[in-house]
C-alpha positions as CSV (number, residue, x, y, z in Angstrom):
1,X,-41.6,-32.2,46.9
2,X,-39.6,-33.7,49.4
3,X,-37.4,-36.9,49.0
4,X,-34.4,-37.8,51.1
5,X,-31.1,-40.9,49.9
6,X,-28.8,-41.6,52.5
7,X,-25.1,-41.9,50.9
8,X,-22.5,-45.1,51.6
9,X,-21.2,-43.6,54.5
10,X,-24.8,-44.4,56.4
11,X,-24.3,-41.2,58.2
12,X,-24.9,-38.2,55.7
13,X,-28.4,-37.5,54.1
14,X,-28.8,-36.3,50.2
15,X,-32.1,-33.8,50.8
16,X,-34.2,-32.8,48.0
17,X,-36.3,-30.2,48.7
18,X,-38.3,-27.6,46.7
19,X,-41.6,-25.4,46.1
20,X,-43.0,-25.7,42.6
21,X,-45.4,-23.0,41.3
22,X,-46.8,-23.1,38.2
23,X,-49.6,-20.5,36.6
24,X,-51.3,-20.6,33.0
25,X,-53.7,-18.7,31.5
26,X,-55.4,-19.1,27.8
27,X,-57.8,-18.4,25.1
28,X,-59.5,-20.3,22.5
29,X,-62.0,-19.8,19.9
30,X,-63.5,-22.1,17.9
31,X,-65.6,-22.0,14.7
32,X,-67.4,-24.3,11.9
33,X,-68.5,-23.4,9.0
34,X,-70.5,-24.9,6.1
35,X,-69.0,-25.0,3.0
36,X,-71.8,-26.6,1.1
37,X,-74.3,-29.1,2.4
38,X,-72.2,-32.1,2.7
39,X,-68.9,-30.1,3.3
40,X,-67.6,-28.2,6.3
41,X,-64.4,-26.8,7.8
42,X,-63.8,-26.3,11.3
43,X,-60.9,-24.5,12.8
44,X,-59.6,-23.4,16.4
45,X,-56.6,-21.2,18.0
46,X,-55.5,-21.2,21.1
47,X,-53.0,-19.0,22.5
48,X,-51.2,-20.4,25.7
49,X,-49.0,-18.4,28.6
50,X,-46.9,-20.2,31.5
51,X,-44.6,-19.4,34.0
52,X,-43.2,-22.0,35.8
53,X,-41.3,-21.2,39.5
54,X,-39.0,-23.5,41.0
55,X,-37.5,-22.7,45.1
56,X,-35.3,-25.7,45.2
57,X,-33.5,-26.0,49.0
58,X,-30.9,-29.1,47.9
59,X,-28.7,-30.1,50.7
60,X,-26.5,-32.7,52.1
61,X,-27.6,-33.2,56.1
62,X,-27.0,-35.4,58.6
63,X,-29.4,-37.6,61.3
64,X,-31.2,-35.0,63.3
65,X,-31.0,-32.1,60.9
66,X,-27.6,-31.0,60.7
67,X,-27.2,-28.9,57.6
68,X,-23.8,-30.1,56.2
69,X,-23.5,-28.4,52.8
70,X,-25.6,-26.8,49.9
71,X,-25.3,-29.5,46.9
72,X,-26.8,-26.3,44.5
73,X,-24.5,-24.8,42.0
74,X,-22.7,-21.9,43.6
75,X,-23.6,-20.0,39.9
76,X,-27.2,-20.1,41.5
77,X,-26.3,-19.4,45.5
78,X,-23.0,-18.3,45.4
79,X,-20.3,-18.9,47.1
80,X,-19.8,-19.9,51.1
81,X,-23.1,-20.7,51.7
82,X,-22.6,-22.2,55.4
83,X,-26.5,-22.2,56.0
84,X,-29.5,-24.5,55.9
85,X,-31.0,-20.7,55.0
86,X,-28.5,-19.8,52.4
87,X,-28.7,-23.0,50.8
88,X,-32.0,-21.7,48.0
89,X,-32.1,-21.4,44.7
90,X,-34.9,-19.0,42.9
91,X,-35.7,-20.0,38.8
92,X,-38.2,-18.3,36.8
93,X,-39.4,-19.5,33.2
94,X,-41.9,-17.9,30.8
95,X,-43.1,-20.0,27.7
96,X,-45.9,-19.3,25.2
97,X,-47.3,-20.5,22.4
98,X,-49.7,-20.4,19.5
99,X,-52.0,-24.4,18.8
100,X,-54.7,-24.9,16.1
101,X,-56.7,-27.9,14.9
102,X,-58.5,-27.6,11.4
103,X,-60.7,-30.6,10.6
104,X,-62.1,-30.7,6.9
105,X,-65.9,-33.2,7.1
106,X,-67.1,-34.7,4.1
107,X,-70.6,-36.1,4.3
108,X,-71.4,-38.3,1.9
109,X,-74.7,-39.5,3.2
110,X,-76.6,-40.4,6.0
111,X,-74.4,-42.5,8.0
112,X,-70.9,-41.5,5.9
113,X,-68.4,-39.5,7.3
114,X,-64.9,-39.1,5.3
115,X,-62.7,-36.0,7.5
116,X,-59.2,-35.4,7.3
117,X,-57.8,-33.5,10.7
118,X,-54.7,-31.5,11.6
119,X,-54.1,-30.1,15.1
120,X,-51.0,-28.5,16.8
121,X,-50.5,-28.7,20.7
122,X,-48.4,-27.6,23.3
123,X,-47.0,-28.0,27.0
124,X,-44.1,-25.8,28.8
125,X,-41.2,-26.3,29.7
126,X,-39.9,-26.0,33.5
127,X,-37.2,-26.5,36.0
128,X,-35.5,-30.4,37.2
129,X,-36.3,-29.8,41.2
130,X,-33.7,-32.9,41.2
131,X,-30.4,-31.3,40.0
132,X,-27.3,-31.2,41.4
133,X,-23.9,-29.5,41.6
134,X,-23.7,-28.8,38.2
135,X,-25.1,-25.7,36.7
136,X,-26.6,-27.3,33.4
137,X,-28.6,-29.9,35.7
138,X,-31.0,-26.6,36.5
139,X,-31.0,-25.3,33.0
140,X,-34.6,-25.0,32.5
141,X,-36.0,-28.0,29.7
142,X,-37.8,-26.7,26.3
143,X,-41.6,-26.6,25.9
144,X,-42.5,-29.7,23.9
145,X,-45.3,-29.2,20.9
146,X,-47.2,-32.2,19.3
147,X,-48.8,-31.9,15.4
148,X,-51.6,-34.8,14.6
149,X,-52.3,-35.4,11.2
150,X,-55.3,-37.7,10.3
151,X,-57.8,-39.1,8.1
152,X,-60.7,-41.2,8.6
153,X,-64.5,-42.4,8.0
154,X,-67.3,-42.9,10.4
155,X,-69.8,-44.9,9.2
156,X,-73.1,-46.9,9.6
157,X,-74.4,-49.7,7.9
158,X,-77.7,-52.0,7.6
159,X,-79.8,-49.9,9.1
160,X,-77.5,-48.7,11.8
161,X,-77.1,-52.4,13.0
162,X,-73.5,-52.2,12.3
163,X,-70.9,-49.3,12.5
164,X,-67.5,-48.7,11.3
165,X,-65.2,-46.2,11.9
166,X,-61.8,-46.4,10.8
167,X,-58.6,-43.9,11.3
168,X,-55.0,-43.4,10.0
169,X,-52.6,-41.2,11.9
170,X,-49.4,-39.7,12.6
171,X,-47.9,-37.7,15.3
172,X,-44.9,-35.5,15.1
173,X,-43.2,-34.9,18.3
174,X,-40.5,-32.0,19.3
175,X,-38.8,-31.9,22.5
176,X,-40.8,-34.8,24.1
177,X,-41.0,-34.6,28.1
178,X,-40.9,-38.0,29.6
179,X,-39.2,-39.1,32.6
């Protein structure tokens, strides 16, 4: 990422520059099972590893490249950093987590579906690549998890001429990401 602001002054350049690296690896098994005829259970895990990176070079320049100061927190690049060079910032996060979904399917007949559905999800957390002088503005942000809950029918009716499917649902968020 690379974005540039030029302060009030017209002459100095507010440079945000940085190298994100991010690298997941997971697992997930799956498996249904028949109760009885009509009735079956289906249920998943996944397990989830991240590490999220973050070389953030922010500076204040002027026209033609002129490396004027490093706007990082000197708690991240200490102190009397006098270099374009000098002026980076290494962060390292590792997050992990545990999702399901168990769906319960009722089939009441051909054509009649009643299920009710619970799943659990997940995305890491990671680094603002925009902060600035203060240390808390690199403070890496939590991983945010979702649970579903829902019920529903799927139906057809008439011969298959018309179908209805219908669903109620709620969401429970935790540490939403948005920008």
């Amino acid at each position: 990422n690379f974005n540039t602001t030029t302060n009030v002054d017209g002459l100095t350049t507010n440079v945000t520059d940085g190298s994100v690296t991010n690298k997941s690896i997971a697992g997930f098994a799956q498996v249904t099972y028949q109760l009885t005829d009509q009735l079956s259970l289906t249920a998943g895990l996944r397990y989830t590893k991240d590490t999220k990176a973050l070389v953030t070079r922010n500076r204040v320049d002027r026209p033609l490249g002129t490396f004027l100061r490093c706007s990082l927190p000197t708690s991240l690049v200490g102190t009397g950093v006098t270099t374009e060079a000098a002026c980076v910032a290494n962060l390292k996060e590792n997050y992990s987590d545990w999702s399901y979904m168990a769906t319960l399917d009722y089939k009441a007949r051909e054509g009649l579906l009643v299920y009710a559905r619970t799943a659990r999800g997940y995305k890491a957390g990671g680094f603002n690549l925009r902060g600035g002088a203060d240390p808390l503005t690199f403070q890496p942000f939590n991983p945010e998890t979702v649970t579903d809950y829902e019920i529903g029918l799927k139906s057809d009716w008439f011969d298959r001429r018309l179908r209805l499917n219908l669903a109620g649902y709620i969401s429970k968020d935790d540490d939403i990401q948005r920008s």
